[in-house]
N, C-alpha and C positions, 0 to 999 in steps of 0.2 A: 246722192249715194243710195237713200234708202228706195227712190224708184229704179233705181238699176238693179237692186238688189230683189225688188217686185215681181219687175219683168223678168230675172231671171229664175226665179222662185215660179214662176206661172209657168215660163216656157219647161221646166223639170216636170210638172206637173201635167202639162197637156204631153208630153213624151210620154212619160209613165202609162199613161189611159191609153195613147195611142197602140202603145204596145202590148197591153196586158189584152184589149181586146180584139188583137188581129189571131189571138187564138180562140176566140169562140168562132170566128167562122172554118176551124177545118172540121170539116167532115169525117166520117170512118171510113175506109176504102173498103175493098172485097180482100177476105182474109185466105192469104198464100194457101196453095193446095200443099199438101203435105212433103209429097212428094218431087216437088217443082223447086229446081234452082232457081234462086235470086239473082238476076246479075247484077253484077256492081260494077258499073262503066267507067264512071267518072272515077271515084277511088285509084286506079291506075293511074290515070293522066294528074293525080296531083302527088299521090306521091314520085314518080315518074320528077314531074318538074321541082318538088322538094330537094330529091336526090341531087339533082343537076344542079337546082342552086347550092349547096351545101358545097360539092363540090367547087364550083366557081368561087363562092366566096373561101374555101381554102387553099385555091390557084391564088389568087389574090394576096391572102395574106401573105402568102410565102415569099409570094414578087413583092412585096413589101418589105420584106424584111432584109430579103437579099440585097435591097438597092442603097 
């Protein structure tokens, strides 16, 4: 038990490091011109498929309850 509790104490601990420093390598990018729109591409296409599922799961529920 206590080496199960080892190995899982180690693997928490090698995650932890893994993650804390996958952010020293970002970089700074080049900062937005003032006057330049941003697009935001993706934002669309997930709320878009949110929506749809929100709906579908209240198609759903309802044929459920009907039945």
């Amino acid at each position: 038990m206590t080496a199960r509790r080892l190995i899982i104490f180690l693997l928490c601990i090698v995650i932890l490091i893994v993650c804390q420093t996958t952010e020293l390598f970002a970089q700074p990018g080049d900062p937005p011109k003032p006057n330049e729109n941003v697009p935001i591409t993706g934002l669309e296409y997930l709320l878009g498929g949110g929506i749809l599922y929100g709906i579908r799961s209240l198609l759903k529920a309802r044929k459920k309850q009907s039945d």
